[in-house]
C-alpha positions as CSV (number, residue, x, y, z in Angstrom):
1,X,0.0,0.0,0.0
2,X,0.8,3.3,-1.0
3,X,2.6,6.1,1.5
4,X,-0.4,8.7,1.7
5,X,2.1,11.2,3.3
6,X,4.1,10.7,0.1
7,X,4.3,14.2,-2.0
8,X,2.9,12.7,-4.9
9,X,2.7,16.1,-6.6
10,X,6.3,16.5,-6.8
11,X,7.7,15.0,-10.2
12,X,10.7,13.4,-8.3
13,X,8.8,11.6,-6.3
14,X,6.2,10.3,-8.9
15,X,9.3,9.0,-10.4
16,X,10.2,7.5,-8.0
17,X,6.5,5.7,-7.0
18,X,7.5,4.0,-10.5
19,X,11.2,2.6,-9.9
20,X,11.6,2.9,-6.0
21,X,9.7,-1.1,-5.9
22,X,12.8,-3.0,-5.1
23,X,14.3,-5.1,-8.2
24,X,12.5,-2.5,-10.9
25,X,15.7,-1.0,-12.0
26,X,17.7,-4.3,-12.1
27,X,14.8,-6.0,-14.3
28,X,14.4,-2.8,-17.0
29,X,18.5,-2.5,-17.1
30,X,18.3,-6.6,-18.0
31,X,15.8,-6.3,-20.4
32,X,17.6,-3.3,-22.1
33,X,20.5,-5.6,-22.4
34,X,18.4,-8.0,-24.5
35,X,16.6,-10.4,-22.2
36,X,12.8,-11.0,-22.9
37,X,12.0,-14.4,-21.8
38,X,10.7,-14.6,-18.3
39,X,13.4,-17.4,-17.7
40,X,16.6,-14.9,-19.4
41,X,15.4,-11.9,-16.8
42,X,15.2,-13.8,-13.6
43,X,18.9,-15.1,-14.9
44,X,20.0,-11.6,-14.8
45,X,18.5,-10.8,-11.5
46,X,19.1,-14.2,-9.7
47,X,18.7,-13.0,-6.5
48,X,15.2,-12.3,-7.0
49,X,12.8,-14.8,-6.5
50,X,9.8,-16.1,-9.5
51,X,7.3,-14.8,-7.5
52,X,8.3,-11.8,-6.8
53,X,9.6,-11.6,-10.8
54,X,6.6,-12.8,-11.5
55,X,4.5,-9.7,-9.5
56,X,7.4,-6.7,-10.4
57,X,6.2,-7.6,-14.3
58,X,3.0,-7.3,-13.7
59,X,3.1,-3.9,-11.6
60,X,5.3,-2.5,-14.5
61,X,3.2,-3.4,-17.3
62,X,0.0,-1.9,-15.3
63,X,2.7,0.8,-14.8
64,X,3.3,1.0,-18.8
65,X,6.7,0.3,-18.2
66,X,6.5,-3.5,-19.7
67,X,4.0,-5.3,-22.4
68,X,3.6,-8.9,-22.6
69,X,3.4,-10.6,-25.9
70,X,2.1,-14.0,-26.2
71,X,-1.1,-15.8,-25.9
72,X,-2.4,-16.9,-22.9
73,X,-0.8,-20.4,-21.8
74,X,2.8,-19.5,-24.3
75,X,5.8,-18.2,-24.1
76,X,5.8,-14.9,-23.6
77,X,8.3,-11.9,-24.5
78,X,8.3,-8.9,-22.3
79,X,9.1,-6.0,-23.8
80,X,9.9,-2.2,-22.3
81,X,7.8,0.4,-23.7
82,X,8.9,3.6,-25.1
83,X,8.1,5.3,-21.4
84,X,10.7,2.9,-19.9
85,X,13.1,3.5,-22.8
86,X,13.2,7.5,-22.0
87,X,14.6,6.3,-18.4
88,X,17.7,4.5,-19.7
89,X,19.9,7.3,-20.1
90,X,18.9,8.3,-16.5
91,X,19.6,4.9,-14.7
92,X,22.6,4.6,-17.0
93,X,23.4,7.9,-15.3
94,X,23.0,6.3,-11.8
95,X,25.5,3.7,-12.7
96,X,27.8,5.7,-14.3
97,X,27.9,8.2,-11.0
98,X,28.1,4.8,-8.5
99,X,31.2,3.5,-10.7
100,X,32.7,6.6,-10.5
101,X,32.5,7.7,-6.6
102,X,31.4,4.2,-4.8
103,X,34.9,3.1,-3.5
104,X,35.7,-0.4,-5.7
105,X,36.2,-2.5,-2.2
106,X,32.6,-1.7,-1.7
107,X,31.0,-3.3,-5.1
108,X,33.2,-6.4,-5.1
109,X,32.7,-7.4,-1.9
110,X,29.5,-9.7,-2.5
111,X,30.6,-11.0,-5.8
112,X,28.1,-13.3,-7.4
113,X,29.6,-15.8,-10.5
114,X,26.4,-16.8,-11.9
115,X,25.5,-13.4,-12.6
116,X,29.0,-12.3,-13.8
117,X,28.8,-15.3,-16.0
118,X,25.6,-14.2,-17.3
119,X,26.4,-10.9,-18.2
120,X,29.9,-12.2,-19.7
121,X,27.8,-14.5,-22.0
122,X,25.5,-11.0,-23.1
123,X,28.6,-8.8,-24.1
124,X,31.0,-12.0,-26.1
125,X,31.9,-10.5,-29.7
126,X,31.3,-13.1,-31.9
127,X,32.9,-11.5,-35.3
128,X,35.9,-11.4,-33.2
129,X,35.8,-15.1,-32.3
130,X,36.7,-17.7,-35.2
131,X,33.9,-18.4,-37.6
132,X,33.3,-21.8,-36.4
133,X,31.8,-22.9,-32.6
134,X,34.0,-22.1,-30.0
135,X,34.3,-23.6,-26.4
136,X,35.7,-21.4,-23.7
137,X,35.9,-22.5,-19.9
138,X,36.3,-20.6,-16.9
139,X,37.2,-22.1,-13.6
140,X,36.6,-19.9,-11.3
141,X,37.9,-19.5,-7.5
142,X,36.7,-18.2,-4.6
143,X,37.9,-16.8,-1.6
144,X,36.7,-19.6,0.4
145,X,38.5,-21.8,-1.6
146,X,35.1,-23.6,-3.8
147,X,36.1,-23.5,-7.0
148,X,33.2,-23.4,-9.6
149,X,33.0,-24.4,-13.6
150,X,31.3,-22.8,-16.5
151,X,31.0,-23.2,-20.0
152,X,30.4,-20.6,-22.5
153,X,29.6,-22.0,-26.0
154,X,30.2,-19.6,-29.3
155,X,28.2,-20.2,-32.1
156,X,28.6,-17.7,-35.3
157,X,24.9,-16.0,-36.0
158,X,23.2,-17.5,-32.6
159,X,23.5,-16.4,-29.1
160,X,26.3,-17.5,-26.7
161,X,25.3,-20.5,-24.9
162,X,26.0,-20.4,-20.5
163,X,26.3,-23.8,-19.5
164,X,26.3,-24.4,-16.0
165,X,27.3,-28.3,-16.1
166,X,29.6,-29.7,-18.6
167,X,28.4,-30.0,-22.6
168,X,30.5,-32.5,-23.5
169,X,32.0,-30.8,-26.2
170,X,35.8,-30.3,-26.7
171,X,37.4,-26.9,-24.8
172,X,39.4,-24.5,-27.2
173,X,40.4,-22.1,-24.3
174,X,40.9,-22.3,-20.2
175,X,40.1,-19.7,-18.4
176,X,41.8,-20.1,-14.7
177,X,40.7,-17.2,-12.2
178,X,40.2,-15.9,-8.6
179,X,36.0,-14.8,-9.4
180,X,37.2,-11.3,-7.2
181,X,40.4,-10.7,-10.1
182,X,38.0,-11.8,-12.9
183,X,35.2,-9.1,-11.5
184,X,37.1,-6.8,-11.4
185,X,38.9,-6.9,-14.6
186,X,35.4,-6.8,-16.1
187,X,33.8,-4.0,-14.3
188,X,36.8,-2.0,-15.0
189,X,37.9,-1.7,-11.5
190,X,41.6,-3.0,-12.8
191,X,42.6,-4.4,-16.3
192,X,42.4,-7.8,-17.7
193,X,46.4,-7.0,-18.1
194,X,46.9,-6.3,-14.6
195,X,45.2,-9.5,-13.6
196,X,46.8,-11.9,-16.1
197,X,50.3,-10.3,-15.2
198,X,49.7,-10.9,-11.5
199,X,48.6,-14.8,-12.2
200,X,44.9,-13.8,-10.7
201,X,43.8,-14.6,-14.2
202,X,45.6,-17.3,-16.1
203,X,44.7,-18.1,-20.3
204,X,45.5,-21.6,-21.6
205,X,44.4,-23.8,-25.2
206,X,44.2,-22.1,-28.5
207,X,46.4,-19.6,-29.0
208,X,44.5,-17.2,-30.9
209,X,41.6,-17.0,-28.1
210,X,44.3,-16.7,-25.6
211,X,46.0,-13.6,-27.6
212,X,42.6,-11.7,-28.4
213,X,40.5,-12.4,-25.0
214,X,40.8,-8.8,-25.0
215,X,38.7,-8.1,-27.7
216,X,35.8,-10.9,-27.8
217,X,35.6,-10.7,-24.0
218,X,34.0,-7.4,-23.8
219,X,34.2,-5.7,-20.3
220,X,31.3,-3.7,-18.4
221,X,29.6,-0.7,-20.1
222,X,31.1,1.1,-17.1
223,X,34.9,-0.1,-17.4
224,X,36.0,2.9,-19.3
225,X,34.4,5.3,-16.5
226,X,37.4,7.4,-14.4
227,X,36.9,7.1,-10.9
228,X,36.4,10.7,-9.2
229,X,39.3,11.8,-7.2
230,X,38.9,11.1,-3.4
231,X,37.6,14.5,-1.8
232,X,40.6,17.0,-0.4
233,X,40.1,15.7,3.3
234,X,40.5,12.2,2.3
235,X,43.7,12.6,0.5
236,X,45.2,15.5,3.8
């Protein structure tokens, strides 16, 4: 139920009656990044459960932030509407002001490897992967010493498979990383460079892979962002 002290007259906060519900952000920044199947959205916010998916979808299509297509009983695709799209440059915004002035300790302290998996698999290049399928695995380590597989599957013309237990198929490159070094690389907080020179990140199988991670593995739309300079008392 609704706040009835809230200043609903004020256009900040009628903004903010839309995206304040916990998750809404999250969901339209993952379906802005591609994802329209019920099942691909709840992949890119994992920690949210179907229910609650489930009910934010509904809320933001009676919101006409979201419109399902599908008949009743099939698959459906949920798609943002032009009233959503006009907020993407803001929440973009958000992020780019977080990645620039949040201190980096702070966003990789609860790292999450599905999800970085997940928006890996969204960003691969294919045109700069070999024209043929392509088998990468990363075997990722924690701090608590669990280890974890993945398998991301390269296909020219079709979306990169995530495979979270193993295809059976033949691995062209091995990834070996600390999940903390290979965050980081990706959101821009360090360099894939730095990472592999320190032995956080290690490249091993086919050559040309190994050489050109750099440009098929395509890091966070925030990576390029320069962190703010700490403020004048912090650096006395």
């Amino acid at each position: 139920m609704s706040d009835p002290r809230y200043p609903r007259f004020c256009p900040v906060a009628m903004a903010a009656s839309l995206l304040e519900p916990r998750w809404t952000m999250l969901v339209l920044c993952e379906m802005w990044s591609g994802s329209t199947h019920f099942n691909e959205i709840q992949r890119g916010v994992p920690g949210m459960s179907p229910g609650l998916l489930s009910k934010r979808l509904k809320e933001m299509e009676a919101n006409g932030l979201v419109v399902r297509r599908g008949a009743p009983g099939s698959r459906a695709d949920y798609l943002t509407t032009p009233l959503a799209d006009e907020l993407e440059p803001l929440i973009r915004g958000l992020g780019e002001w977080a990645h620039r002035n949040v201190d980096s300790a702070v966003s990789l302290q609860d790292l999450d490897a599905r999800l970085l998996m997940w928006k890996i698999r969204g960003k691969i290049d294919l045109l700069q992967l070999p024209k043929r399928k392509s088998v990468i695995q990363f075997i990722l380590g924690d701090e608590a010493g669990a280890t974890a597989n993945y398998w991301l599957v390269a296909k020219p013309g079709l979306e990169t498979d995530l495979c979270f237990a193993d295809p059976k198929l033949d691995v062209d490159l091995y990834v070996v990383c600390e999940l903390r070094a290979l965050t980081s690389a990706w959101m821009g907080h360090s360099t894939f460079r730095q990472e592999i020179a320190s032995g956080r990140i290690s490249v091993s199988g086919h050559d040309l892979l190994a050489r050109t991670l750099t440009r098929w593995l395509i890091r966070s739309s925030f990576a390029d962002i320069a962190k703010s300079p700490p403020p004048a008392a912090a650096r006395a």
